[in-house]
C-alpha positions in Angstrom: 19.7 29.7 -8.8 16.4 28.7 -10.3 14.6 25.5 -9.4 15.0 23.9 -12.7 18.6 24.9 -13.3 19.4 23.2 -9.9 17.7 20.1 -11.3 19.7 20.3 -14.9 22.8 20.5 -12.8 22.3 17.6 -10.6 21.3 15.6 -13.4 17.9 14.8 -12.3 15.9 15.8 -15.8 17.2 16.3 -19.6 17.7 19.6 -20.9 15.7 18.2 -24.1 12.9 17.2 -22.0 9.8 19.7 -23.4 8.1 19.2 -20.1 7.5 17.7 -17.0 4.5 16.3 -15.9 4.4 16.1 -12.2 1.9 16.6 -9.4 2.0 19.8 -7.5 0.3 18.4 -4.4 3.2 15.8 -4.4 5.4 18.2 -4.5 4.6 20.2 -1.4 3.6 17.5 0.5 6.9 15.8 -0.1 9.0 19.0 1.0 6.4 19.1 3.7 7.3 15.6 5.2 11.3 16.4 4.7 11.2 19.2 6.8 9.5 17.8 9.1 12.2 14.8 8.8 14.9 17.2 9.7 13.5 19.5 12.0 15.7 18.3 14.8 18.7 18.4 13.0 18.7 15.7 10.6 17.1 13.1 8.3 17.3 9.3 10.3 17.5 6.3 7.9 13.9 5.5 9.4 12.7 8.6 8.0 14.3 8.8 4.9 12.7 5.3 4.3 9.1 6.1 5.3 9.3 9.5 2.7 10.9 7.2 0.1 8.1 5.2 0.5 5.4 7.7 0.8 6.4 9.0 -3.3 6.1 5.2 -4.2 2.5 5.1 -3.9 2.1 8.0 -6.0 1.9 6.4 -9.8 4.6 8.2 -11.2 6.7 8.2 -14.5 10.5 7.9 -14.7 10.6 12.1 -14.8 7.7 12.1 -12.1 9.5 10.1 -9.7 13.0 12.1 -10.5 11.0 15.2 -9.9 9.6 14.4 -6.4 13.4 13.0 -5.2 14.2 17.0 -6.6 11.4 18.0 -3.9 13.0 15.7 -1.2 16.4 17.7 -2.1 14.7 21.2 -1.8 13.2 20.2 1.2 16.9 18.9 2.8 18.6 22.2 1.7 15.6 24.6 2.1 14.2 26.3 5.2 10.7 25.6 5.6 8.1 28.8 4.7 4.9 28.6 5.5 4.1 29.6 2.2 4.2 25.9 1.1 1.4 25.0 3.2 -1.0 27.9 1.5 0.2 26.2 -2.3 -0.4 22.8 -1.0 -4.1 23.7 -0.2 -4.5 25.4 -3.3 -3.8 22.2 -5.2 -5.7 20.3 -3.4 -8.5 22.7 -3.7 -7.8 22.0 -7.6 -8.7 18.1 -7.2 -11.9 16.8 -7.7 -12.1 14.0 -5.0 -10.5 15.0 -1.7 -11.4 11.9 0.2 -10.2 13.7 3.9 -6.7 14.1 2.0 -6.1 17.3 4.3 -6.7 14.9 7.5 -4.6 12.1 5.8 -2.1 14.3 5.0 -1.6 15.3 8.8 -1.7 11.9 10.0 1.6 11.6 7.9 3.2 14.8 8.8 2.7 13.6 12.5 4.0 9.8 11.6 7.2 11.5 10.8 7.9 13.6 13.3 7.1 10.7 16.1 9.6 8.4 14.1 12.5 9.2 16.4 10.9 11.5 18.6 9.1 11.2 22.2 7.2 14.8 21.2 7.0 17.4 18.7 9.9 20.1 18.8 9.9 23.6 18.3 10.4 22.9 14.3 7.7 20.3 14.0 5.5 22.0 15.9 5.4 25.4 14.3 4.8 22.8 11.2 1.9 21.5 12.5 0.3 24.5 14.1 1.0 26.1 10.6 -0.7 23.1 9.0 -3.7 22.9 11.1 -4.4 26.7 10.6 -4.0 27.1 7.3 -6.2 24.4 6.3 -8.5 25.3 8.8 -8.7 21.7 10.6 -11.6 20.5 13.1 -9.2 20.5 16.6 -11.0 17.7 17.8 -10.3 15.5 14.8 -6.8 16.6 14.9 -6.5 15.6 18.6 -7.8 12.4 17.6 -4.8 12.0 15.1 -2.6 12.9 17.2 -3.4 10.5 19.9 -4.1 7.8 17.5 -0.4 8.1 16.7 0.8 8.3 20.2 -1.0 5.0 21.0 0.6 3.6 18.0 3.8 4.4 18.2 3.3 3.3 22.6 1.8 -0.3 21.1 5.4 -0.4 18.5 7.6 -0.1 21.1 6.4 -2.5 23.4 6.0 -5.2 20.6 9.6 -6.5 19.8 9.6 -9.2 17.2 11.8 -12.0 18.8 12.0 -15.3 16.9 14.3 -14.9 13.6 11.7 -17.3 12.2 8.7 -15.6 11.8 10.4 -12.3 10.8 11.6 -14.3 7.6 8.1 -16.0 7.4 6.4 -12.2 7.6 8.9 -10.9 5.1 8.7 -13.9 2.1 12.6 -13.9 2.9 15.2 -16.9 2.7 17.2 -17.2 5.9 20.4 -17.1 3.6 19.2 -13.8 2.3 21.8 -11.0 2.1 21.4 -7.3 3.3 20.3 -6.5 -0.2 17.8 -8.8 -0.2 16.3 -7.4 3.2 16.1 -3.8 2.0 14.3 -4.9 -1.4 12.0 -7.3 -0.2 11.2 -4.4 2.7 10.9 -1.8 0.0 8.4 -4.0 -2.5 6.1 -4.7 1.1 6.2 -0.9 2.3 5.0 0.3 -0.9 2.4 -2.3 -1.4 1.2 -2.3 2.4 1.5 1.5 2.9 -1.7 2.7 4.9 -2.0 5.4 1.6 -2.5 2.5 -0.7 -5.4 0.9 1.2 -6.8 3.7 3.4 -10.4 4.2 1.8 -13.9 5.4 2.8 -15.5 2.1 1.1 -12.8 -0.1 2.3 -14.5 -2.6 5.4 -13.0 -1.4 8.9 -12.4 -5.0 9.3 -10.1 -5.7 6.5 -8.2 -1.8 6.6 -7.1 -3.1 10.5 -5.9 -6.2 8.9 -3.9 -4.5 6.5 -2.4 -2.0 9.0 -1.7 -4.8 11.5 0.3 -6.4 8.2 2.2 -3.0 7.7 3.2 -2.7 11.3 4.4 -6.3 11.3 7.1 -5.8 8.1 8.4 -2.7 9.7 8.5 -4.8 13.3 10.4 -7.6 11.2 12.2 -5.6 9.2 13.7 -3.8 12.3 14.9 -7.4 13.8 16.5 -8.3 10.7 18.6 -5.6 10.0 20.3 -6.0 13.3 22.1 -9.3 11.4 23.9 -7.3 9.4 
């Protein structure tokens, strides 16, 4: 069945729409990060969120955004081809300002796959090697990535948000909020915090740390929260 019949059938664009404008780096970057997502298996809530996130700080249209959930699907139901990583370079190729996308786009395929994980599977890592080869990636830069991410991801487990307090101070929330609250409030400060909204050559090193300390913080809070309900 072809791509945009699925997408008819699942009701995620109008036969009587003439065209849809959407961005084909998104698009492959999005089924990218999915299959990274489920390469052991399945898609965690944790992940799910962070990809959801990820399209949010793409400025998107009603049918943009539709059409980038349709990539999450393909990617869920889809086995990953290598292919994909050759048409994601080409588009990028296409783009005028780069800005180290190919290095930014690795830190994010890495993110993903040490959400729930300790280290890289078979799946993730054929990914990444993929990845890596095809755009034809400085190793030591990419081992700098990678161990950037490790020491991250070390720092956020040993930093457990304990005092109810400040988790509802970090997060703008009432203490009588509800569950639907949480997840709304959580969703507003991911997109506005994510590191792709801020993460730019002329931003001061200074203020970019600040910002990434922030981010970590809502996710730590968020985390503590959720256990209430």
């Amino acid at each position: 069945m072809a791509l945009m019949e699925e997408l008819l059938l699942k009701g995620y664009i109008d036969e009587n729409m003439d065209e849809i404008v959407k961005n084909a780096t998104a698009d492959y970057l999005i089924r990218l990060l999915t299959y990274c997502a489920k390469a052991d298996g399945y898609i965690s809530n944790e992940e799910r969120n962070f990809i959801i996130n990820y399209m949010e700080t793409f400025d998107m249209n009603d049918s943009e955004e539709s059409w980038l959930f349709a990539q999450y699907d393909f990617g869920r139901f889809n086995d990953y081809n290598k292919e994909e990583i050759v048409l994601l370079k080409r588009s990028i190729n296409k783009l005028l300002d780069k800005k180290n996308l190919d290095y930014k786009i690795l830190y994010n395929l890495l993110y993903v796959c040490f959400l729930n994980n300790d280290n890289l599977n078979d799946n993730q890592a054929q990914i990444i090697s993929d990845y890596i080869t095809i755009f034809k990636l400085n190793p030591d830069t990419c081992d700098e990535i990678y161990n950037h991410i490790i020491e991250e991801r070390n720092i956020t487990k040993k930093e457990v948000i304990d005092d109810l307090d400040e988790c509802y101070e970090i997060l703008g929330l009432d203490k009588n909020c509800n569950e639907e609250d949480l997840k709304r409030r959580y969703a507003y400060l991911t997109k506005s915090y994510h590191p792709d909204k801020y993460n730019l050559e002329e931003m001061p090193i200074e203020v970019r740390k600040e910002l990434e300390d922030t981010y970590k913080k809502i996710n730590l809070a968020y985390d503590r929260l959720k256990e209430k309900f």
